[in-house]
N, CA, C and O atoms as a DFTB+ gen file, in Angstrom:
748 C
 N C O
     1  1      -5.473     -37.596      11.904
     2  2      -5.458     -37.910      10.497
     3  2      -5.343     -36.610       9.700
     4  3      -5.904     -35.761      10.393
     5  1      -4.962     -36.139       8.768
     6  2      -4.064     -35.255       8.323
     7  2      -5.459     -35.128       6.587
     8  3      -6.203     -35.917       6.004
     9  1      -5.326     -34.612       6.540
    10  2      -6.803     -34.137       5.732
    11  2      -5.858     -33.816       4.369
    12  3      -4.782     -33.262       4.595
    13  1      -6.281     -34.210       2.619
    14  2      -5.464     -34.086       1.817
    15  2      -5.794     -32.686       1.419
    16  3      -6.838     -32.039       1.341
    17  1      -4.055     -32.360       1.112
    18  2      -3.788     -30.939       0.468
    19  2      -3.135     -30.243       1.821
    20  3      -2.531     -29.182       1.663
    21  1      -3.251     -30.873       3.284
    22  2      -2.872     -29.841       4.217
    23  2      -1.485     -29.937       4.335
    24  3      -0.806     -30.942       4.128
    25  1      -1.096     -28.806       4.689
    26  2       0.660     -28.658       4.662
    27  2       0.895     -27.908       5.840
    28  3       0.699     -26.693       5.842
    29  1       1.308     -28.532       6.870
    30  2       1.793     -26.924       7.798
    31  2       2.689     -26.065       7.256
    32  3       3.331     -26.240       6.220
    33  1       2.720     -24.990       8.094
    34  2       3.268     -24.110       7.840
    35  2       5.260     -24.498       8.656
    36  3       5.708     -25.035       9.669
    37  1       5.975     -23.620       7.069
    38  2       7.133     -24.513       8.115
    39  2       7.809     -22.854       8.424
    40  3       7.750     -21.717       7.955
    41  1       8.470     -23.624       9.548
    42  2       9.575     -22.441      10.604
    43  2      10.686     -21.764       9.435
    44  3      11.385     -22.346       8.605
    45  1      10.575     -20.662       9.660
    46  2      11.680     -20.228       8.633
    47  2      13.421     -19.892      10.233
    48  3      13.280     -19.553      11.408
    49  1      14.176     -20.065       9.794
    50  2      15.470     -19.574      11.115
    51  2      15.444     -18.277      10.736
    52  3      15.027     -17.810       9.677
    53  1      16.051     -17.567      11.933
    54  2      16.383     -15.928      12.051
    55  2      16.768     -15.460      10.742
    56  3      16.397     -14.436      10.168
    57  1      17.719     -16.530      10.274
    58  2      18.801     -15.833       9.105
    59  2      17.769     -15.702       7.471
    60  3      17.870     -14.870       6.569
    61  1      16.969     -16.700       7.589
    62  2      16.330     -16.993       6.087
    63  2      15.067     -15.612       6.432
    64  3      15.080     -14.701       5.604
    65  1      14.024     -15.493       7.624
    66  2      13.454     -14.475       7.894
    67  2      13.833     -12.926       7.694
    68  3      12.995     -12.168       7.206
    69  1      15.148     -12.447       8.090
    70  2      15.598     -11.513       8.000
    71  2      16.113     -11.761       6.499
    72  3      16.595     -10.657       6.243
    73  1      16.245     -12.321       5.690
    74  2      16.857     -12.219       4.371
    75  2      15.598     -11.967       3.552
    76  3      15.411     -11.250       2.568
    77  1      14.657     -12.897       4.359
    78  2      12.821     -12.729       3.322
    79  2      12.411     -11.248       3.452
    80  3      12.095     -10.766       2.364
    81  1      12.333     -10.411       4.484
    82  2      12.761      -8.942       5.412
    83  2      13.162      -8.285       3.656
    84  3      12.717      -7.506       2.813
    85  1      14.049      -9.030       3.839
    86  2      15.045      -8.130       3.068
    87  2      14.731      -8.043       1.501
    88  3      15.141      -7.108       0.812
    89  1      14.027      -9.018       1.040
    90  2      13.968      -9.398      -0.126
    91  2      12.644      -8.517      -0.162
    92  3      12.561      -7.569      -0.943
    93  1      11.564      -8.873       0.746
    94  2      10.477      -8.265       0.181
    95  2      10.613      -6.732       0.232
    96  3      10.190      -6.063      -0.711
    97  1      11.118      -6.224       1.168
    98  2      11.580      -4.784       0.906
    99  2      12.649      -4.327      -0.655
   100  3      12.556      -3.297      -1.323
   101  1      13.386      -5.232      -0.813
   102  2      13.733      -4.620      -2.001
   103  2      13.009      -5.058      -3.411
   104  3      13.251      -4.705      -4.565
   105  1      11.962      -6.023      -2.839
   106  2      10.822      -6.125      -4.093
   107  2       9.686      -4.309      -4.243
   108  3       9.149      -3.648      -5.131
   109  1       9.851      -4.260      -2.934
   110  2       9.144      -2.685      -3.017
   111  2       9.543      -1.587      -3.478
   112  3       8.905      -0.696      -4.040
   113  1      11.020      -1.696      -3.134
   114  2      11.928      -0.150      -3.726
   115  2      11.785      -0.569      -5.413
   116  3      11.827       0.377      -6.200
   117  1      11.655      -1.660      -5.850
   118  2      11.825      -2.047      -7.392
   119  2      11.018      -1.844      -7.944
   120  3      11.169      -1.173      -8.965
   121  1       9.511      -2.391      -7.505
   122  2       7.983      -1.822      -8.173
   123  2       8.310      -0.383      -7.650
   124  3       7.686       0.352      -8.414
   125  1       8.886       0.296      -6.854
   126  2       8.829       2.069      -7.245
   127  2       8.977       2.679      -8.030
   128  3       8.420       3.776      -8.085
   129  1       9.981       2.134      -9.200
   130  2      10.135       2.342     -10.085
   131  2       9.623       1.941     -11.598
   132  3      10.231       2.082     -12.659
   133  1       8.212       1.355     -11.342
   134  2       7.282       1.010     -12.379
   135  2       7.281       2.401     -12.383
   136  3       7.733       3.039     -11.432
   137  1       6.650       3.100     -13.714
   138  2       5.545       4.090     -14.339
   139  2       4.552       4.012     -14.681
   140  3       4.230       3.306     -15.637
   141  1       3.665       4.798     -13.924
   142  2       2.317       4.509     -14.545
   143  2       1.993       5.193     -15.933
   144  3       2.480       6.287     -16.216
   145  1       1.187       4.534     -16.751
   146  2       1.006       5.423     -17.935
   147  2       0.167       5.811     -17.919
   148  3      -0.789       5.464     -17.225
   149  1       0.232       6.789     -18.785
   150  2      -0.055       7.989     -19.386
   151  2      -0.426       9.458     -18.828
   152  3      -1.296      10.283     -19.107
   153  1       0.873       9.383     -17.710
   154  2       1.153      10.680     -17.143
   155  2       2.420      10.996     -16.872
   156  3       3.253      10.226     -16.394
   157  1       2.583      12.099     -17.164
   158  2       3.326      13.287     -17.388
   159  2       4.166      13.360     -16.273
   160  3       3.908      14.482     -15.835
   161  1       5.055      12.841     -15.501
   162  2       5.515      13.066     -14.011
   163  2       6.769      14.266     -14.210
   164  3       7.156      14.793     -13.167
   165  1       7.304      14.635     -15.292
   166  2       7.697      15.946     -14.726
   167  2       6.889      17.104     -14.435
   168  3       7.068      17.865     -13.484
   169  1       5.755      17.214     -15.538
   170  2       4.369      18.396     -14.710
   171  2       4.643      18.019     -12.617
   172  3       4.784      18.842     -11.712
   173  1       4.620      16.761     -12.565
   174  2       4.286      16.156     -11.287
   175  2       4.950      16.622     -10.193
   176  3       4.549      17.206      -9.186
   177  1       6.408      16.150     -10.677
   178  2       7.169      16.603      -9.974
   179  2       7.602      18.195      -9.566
   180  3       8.092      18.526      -8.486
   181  1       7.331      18.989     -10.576
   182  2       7.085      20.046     -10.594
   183  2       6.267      20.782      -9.432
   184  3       6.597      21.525      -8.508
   185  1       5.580      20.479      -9.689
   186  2       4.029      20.911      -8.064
   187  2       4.575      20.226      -7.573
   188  3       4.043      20.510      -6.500
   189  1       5.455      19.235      -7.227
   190  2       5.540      18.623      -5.613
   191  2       6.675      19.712      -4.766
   192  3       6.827      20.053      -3.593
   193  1       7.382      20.042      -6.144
   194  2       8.673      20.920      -5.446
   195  2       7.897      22.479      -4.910
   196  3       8.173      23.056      -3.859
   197  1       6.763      22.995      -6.061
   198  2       6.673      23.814      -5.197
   199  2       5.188      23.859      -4.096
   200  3       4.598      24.900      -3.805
   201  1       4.849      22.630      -3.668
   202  2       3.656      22.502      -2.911
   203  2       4.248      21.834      -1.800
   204  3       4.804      20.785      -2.124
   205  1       4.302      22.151      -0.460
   206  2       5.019      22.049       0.681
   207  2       3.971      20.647       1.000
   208  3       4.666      19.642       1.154
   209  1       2.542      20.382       1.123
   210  2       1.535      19.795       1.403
   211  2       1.811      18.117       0.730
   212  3       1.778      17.094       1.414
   213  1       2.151      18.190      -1.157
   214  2       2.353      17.263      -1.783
   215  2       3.703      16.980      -1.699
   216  3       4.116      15.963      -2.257
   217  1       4.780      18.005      -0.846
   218  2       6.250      17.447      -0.943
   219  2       5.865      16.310      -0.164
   220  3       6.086      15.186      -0.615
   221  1       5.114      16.520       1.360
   222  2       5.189      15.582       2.534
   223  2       4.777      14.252       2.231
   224  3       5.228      13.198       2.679
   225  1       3.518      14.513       1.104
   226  2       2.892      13.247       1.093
   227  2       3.687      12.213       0.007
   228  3       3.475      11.007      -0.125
   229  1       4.609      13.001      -0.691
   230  2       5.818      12.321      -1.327
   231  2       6.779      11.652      -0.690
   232  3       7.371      10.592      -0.893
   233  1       6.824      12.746       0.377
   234  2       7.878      11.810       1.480
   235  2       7.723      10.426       1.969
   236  3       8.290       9.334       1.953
   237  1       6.556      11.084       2.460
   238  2       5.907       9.301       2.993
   239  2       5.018       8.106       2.224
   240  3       4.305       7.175       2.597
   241  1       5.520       8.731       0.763
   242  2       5.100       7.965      -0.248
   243  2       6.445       6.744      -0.699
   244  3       6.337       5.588      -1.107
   245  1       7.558       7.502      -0.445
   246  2       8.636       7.436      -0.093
   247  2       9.259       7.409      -1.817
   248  3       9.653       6.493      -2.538
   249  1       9.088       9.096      -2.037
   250  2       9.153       9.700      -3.538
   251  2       8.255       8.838      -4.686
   252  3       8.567       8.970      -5.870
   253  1       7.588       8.312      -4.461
   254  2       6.405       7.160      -5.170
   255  2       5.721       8.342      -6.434
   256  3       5.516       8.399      -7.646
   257  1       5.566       9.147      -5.222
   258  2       3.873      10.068      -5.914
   259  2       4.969      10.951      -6.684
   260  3       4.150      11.867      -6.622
   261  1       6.164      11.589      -7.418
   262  2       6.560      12.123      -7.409
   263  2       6.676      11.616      -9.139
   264  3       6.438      12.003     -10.283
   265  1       7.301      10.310      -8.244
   266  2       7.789       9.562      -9.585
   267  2       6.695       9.407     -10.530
   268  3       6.773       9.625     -11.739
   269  1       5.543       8.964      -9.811
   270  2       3.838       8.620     -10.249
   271  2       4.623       6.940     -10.870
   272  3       4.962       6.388     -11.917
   273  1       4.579       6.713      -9.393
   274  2       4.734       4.961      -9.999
   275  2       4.021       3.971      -9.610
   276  3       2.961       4.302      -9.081
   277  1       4.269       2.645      -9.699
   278  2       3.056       1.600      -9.532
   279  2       2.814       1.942      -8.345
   280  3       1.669       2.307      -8.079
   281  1       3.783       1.915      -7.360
   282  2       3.855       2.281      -5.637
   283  2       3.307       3.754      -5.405
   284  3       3.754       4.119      -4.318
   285  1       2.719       4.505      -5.830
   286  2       2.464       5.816      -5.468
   287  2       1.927       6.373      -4.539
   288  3       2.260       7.421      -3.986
   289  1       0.853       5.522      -4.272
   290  2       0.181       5.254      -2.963
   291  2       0.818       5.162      -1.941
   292  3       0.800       6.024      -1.062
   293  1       1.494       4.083      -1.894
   294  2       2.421       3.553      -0.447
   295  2       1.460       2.787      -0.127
   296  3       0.579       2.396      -0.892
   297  1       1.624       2.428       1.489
   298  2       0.713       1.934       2.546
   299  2      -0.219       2.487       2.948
   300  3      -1.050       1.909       3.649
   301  1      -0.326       3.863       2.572
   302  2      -1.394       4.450       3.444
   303  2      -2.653       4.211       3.304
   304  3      -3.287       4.347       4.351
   305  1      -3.296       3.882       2.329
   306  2      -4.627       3.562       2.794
   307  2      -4.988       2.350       3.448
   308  3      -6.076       2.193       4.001
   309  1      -3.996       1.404       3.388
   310  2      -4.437       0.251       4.314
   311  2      -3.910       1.184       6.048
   312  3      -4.554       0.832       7.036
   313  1      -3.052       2.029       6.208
   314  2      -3.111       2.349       7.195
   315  2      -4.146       3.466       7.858
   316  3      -4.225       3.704       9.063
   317  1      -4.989       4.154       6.717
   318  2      -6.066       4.966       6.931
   319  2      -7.436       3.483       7.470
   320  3      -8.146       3.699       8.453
   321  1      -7.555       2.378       6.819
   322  2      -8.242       1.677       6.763
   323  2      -8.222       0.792       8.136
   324  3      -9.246       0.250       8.552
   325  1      -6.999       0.697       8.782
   326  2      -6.722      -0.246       9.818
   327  2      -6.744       0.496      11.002
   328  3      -6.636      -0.091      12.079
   329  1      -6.964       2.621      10.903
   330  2      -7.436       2.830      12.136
   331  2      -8.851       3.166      12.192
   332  3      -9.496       3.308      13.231
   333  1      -9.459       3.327      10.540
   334  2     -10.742       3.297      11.028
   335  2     -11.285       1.927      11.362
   336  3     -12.235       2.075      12.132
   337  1     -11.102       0.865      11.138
   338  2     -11.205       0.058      11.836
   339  2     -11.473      -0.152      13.425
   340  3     -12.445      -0.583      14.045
   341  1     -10.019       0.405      13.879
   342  2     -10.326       0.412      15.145
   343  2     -10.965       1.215      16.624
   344  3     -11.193       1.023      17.818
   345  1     -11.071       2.532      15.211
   346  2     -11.795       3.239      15.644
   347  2     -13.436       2.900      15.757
   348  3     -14.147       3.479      16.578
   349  1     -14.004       1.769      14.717
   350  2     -14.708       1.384      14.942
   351  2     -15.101       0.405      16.315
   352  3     -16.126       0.401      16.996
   353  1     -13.994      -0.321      16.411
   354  2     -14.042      -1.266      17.541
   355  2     -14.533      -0.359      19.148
   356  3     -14.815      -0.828      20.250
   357  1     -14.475       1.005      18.692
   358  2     -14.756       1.617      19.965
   359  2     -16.282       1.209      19.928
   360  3     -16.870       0.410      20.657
   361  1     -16.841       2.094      18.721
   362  2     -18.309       2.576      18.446
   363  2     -18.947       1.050      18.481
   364  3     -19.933       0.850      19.189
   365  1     -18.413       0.064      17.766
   366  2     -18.994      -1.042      17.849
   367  2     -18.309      -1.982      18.335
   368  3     -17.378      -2.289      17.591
   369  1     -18.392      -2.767      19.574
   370  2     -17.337      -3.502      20.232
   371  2     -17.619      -4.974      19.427
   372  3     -16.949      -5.908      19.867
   373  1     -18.407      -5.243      18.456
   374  2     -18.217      -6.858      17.528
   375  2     -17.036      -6.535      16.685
   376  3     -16.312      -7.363      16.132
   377  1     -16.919      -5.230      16.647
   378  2     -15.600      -5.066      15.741
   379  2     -14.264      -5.500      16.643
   380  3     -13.512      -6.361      16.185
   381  1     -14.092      -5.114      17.450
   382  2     -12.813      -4.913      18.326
   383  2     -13.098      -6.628      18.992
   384  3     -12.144      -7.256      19.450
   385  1     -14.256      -7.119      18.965
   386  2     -14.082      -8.767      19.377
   387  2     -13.511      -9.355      18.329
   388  3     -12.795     -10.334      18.538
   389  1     -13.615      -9.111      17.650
   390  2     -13.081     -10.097      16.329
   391  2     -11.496      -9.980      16.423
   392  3     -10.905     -10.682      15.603
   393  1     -10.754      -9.267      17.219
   394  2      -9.165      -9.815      17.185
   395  2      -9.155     -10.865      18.597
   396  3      -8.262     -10.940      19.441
   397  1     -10.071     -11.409      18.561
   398  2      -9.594     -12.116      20.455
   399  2      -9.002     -13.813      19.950
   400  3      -8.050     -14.506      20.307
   401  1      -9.963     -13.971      19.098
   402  2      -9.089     -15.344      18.450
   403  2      -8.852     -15.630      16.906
   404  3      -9.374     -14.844      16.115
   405  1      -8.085     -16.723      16.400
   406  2      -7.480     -16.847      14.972
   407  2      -8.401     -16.394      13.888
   408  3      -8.095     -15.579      13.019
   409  1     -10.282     -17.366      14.090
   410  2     -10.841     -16.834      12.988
   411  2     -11.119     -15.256      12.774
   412  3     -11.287     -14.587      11.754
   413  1     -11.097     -14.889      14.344
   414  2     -11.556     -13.279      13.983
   415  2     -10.517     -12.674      13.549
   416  3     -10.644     -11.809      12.682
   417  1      -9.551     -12.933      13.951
   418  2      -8.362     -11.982      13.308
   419  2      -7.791     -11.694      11.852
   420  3      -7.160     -10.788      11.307
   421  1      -8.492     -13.282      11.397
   422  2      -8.530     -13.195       9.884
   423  2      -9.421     -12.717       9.119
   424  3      -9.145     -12.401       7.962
   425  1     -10.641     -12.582       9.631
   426  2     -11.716     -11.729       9.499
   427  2     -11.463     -10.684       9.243
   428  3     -11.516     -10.091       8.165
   429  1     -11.061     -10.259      10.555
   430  2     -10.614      -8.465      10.573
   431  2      -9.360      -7.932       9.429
   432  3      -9.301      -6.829       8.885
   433  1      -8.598      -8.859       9.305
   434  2      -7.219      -8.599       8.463
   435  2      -8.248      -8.460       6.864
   436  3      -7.926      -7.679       5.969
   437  1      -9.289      -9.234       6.794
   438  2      -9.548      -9.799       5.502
   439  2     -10.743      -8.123       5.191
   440  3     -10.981      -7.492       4.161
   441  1     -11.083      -7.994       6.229
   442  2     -11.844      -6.692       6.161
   443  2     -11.421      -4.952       5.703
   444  3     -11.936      -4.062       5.025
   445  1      -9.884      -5.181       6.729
   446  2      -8.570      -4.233       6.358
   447  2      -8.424      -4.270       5.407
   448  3      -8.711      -3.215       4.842
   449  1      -7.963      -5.271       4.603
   450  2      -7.404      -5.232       3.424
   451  2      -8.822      -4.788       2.227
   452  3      -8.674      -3.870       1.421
   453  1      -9.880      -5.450       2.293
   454  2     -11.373      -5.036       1.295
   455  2     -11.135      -3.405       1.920
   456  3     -10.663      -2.881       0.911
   457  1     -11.169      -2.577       2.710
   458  2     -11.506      -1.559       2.913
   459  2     -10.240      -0.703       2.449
   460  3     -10.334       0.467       2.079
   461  1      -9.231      -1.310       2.500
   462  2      -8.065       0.211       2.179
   463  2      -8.221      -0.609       0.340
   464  3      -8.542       0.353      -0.358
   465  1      -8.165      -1.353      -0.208
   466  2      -8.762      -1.729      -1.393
   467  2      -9.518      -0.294      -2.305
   468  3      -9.257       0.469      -3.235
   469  1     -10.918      -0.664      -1.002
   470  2     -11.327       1.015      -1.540
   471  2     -11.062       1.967      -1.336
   472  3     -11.789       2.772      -1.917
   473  1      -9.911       2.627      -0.428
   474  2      -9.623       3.988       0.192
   475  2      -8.567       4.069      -1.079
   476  3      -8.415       5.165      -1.619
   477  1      -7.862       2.958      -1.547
   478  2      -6.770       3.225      -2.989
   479  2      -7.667       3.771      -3.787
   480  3      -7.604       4.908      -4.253
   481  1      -8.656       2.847      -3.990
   482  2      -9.339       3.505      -5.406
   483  2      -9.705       4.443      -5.586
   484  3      -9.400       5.059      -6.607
   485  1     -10.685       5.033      -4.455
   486  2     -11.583       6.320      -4.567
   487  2     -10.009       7.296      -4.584
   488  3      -9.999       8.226      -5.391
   489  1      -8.824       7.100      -3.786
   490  2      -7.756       8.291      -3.493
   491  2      -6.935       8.169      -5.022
   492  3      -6.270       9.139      -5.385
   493  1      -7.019       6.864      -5.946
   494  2      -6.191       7.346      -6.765
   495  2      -7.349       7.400      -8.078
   496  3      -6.936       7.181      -9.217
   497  1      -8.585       7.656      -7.877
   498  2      -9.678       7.882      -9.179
   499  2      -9.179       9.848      -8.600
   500  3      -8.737      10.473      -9.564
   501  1      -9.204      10.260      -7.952
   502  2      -9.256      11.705      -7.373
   503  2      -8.331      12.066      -7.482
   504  3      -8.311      13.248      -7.827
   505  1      -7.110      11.462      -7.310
   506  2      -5.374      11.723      -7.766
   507  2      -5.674      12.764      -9.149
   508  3      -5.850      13.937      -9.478
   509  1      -5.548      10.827      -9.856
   510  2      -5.997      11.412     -11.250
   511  2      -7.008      11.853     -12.210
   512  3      -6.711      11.877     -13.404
   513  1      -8.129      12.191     -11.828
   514  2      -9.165      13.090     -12.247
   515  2      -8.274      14.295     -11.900
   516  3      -8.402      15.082     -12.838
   517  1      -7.639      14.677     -11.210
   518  2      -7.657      16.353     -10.245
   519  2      -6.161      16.585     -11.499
   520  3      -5.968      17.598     -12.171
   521  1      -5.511      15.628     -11.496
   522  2      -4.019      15.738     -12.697
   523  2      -4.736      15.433     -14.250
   524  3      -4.198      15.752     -15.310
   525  1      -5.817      14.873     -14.151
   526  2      -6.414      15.055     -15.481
   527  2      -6.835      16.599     -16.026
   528  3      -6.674      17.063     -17.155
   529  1      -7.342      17.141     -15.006
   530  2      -7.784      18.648     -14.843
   531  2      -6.848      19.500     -15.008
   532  3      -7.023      20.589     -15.556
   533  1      -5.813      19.113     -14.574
   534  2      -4.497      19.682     -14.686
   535  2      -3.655      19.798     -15.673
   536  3      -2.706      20.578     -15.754
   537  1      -4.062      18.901     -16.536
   538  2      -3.373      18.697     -18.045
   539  2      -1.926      17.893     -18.208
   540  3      -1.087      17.788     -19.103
   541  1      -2.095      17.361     -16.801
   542  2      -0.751      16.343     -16.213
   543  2      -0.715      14.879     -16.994
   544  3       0.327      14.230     -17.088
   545  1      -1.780      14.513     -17.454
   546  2      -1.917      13.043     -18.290
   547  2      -1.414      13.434     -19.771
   548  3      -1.113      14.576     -20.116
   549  1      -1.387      12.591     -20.368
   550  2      -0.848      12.837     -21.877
   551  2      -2.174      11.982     -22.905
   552  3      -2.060      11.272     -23.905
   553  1      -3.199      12.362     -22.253
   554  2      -4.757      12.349     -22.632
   555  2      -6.045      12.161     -21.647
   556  3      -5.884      11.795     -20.483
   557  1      -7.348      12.441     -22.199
   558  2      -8.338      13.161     -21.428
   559  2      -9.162      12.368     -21.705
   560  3     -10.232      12.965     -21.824
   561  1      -9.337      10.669     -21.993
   562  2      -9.925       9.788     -21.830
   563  2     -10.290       9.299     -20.621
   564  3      -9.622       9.633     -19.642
   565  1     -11.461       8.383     -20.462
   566  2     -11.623       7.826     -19.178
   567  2     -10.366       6.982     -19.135
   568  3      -9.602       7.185     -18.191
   569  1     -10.188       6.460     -19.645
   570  2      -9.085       5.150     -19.545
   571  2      -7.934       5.675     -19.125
   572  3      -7.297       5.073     -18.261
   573  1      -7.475       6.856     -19.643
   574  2      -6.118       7.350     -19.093
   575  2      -6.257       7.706     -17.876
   576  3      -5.224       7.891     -17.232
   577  1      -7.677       7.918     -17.164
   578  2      -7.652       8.234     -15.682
   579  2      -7.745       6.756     -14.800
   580  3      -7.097       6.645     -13.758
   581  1      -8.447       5.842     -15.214
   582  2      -9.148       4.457     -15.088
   583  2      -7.805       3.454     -14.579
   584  3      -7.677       2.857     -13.511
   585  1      -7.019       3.503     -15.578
   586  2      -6.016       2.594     -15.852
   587  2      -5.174       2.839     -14.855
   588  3      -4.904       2.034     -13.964
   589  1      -4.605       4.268     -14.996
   590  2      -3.225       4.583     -13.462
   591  2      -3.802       4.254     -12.109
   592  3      -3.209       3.722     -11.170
   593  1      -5.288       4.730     -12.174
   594  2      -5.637       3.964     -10.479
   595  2      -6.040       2.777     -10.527
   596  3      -5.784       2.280      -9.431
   597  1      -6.487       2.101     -11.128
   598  2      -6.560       0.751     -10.992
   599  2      -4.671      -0.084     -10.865
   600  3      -4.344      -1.112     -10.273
   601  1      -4.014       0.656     -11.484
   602  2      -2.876      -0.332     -11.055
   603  2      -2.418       0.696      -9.739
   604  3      -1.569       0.122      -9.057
   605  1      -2.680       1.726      -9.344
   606  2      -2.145       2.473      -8.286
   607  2      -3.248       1.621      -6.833
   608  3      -2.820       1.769      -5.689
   609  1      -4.090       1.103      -6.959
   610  2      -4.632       0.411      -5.890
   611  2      -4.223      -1.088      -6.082
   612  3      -4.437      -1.884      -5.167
   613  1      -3.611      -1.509      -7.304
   614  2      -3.010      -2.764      -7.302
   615  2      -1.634      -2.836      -6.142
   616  3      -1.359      -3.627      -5.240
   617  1      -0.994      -1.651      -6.650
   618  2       0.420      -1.344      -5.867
   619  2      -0.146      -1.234      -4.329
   620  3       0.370      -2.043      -3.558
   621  1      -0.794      -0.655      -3.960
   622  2      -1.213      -0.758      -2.839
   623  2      -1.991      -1.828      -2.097
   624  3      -2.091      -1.841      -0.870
   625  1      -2.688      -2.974      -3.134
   626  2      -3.049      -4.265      -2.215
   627  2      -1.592      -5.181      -2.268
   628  3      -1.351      -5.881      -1.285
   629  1      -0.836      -5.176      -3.165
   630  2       0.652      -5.400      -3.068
   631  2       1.462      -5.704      -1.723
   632  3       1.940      -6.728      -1.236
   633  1       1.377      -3.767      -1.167
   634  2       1.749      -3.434      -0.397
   635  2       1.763      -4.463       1.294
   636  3       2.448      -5.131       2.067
   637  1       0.280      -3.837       0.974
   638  2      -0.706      -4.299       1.943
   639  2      -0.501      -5.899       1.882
   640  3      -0.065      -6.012       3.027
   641  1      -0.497      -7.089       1.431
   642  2      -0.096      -8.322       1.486
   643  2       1.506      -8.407       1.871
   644  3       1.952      -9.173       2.725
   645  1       2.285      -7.492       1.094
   646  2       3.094      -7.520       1.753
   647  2       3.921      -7.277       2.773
   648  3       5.128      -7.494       2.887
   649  1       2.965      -6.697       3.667
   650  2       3.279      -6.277       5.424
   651  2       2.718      -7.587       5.771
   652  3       3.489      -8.364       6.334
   653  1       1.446      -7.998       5.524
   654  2       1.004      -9.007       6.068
   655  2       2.035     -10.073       5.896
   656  3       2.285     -10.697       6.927
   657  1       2.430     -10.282       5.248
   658  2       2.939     -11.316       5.128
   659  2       4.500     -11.268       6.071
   660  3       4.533     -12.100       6.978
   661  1       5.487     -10.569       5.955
   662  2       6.334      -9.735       7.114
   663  2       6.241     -10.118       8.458
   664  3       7.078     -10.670       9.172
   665  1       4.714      -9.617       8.780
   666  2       3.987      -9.842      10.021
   667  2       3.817     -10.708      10.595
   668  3       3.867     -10.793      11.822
   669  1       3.448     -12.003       9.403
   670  2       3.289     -13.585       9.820
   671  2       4.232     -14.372      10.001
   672  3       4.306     -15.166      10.938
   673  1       5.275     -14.183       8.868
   674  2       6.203     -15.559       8.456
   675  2       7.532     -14.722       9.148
   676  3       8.298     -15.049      10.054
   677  1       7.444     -13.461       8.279
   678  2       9.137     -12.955       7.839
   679  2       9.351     -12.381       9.640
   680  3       8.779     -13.007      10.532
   681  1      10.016     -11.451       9.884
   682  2      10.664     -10.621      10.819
   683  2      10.374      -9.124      11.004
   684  3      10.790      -8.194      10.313
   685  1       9.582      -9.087      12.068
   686  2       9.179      -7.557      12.184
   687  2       7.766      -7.030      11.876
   688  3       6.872      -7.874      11.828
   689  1       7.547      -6.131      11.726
   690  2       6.123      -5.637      11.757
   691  2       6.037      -4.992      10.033
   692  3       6.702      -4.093       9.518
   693  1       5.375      -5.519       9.675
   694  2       5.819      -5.445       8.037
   695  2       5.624      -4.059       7.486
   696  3       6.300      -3.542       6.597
   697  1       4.333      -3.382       8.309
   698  2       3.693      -1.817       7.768
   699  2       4.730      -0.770       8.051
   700  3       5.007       0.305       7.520
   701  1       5.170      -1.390       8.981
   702  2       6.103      -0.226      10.009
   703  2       7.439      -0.030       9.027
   704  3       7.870       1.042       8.601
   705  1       8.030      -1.513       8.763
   706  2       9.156      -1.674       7.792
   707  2       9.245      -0.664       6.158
   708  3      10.149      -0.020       5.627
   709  1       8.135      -0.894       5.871
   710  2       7.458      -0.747       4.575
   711  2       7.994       0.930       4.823
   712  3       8.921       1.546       4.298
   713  1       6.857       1.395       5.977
   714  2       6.676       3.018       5.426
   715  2       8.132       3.600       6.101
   716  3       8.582       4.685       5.734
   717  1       8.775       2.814       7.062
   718  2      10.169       3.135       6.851
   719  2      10.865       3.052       5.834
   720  3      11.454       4.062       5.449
   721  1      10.977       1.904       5.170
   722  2      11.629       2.125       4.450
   723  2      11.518       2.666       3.098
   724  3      12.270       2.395       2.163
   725  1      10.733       3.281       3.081
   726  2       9.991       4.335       1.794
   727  2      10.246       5.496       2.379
   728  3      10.705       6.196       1.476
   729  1      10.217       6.132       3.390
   730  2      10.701       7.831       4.019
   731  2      12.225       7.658       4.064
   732  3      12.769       8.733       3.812
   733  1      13.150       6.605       4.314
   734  2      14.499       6.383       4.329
   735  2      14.723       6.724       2.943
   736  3      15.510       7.638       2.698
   737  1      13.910       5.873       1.629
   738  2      14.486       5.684       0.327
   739  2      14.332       7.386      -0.038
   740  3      15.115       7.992      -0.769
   741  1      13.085       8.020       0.679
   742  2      13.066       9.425      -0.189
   743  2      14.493      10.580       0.176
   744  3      15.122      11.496      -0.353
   745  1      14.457      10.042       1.031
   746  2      16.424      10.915       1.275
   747  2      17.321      10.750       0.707
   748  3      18.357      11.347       1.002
């Protein structure tokens, strides 16, 4: 008996998967080109050209941080978040049980995602405090620091749903796609 509101999930074919592939990746190159406000990204770009350290992390921002856009972040803190994770699963093996079946795995995904959540925030409150210091914002309010990371960890739970989602329905490994195709776009 079929319980109301339930819907399975339906089969997508090779061709509609690889086109979803395709779509959600060029939903990403498009939010790259949001701006965050109320900073200054030629100061930005400036230090990236001559800081060898912030060129790289531009790279694999995939020119994000450069631009200082919604995407600036990238993936990486859900990918800082998904090996401490499993680095936990060493130290604590209830961690590393929780991928053996469906509920744990959603558990664990649901944990990934709350934890690089916060690795965005605290990395883009420190972004921009450190470019506030810098005289890189175009004001020295809390809000002008407040506002760019709160949507710079938006772009990044974004992200982060959108590998997951890649992962489940679409074609391919969605994180992998993602930060490829953000080091491809910076060339």
């Amino acid at each position: 008996m079929k319980s109301k509101g339930y819907r399975p999930k339906k089969e997508f074919t090779m061709k509609q998967k690889l086109a979803g592939t395709a779509l959600c990746l060029l939903l990403y190159r498009v939010l790259s080109f949001v701006p965050l406000p109320f900073v200054d990204s030629s100061y930005i770009q400036a230090a990236i050209g001559m800081n060898g350290s912030l060129g790289l992390l531009n790279v694999l921002s995939g020119g994000n941080l450069g631009n200082m856009s919604f995407m600036a972040l990238g993936i990486g803190p859900w990918i800082t978040a998904s090996i401490i994770l499993q680095l936990g699963g060493i130290v604590f093996p209830s961690i590393a049980d929780m991928n053996k079946d469906a509920d744990g795995k959603k558990k664990y995904r649901r944990i990934t995602f709350i934890l690089s959540a916060v690795f965005a925030f605290v990395e883009s409150i420190g972004i921009m405090a450190g470019y506030g210091k810098a005289g890189w914002l175009l004001g020295d309010s809390w809000y002008h620091i407040l506002i760019p990371a709160f949507l710079m960890m938006c772009g990044t739970g974004i992200l982060s749903l959108m590998g997951w989602y890649i992962d489940e329905r679409l074609f391919g490994n969605g994180t992998s796609l993602i930060l490829t195709t953000g080091i491809l776009c910076s060339y």
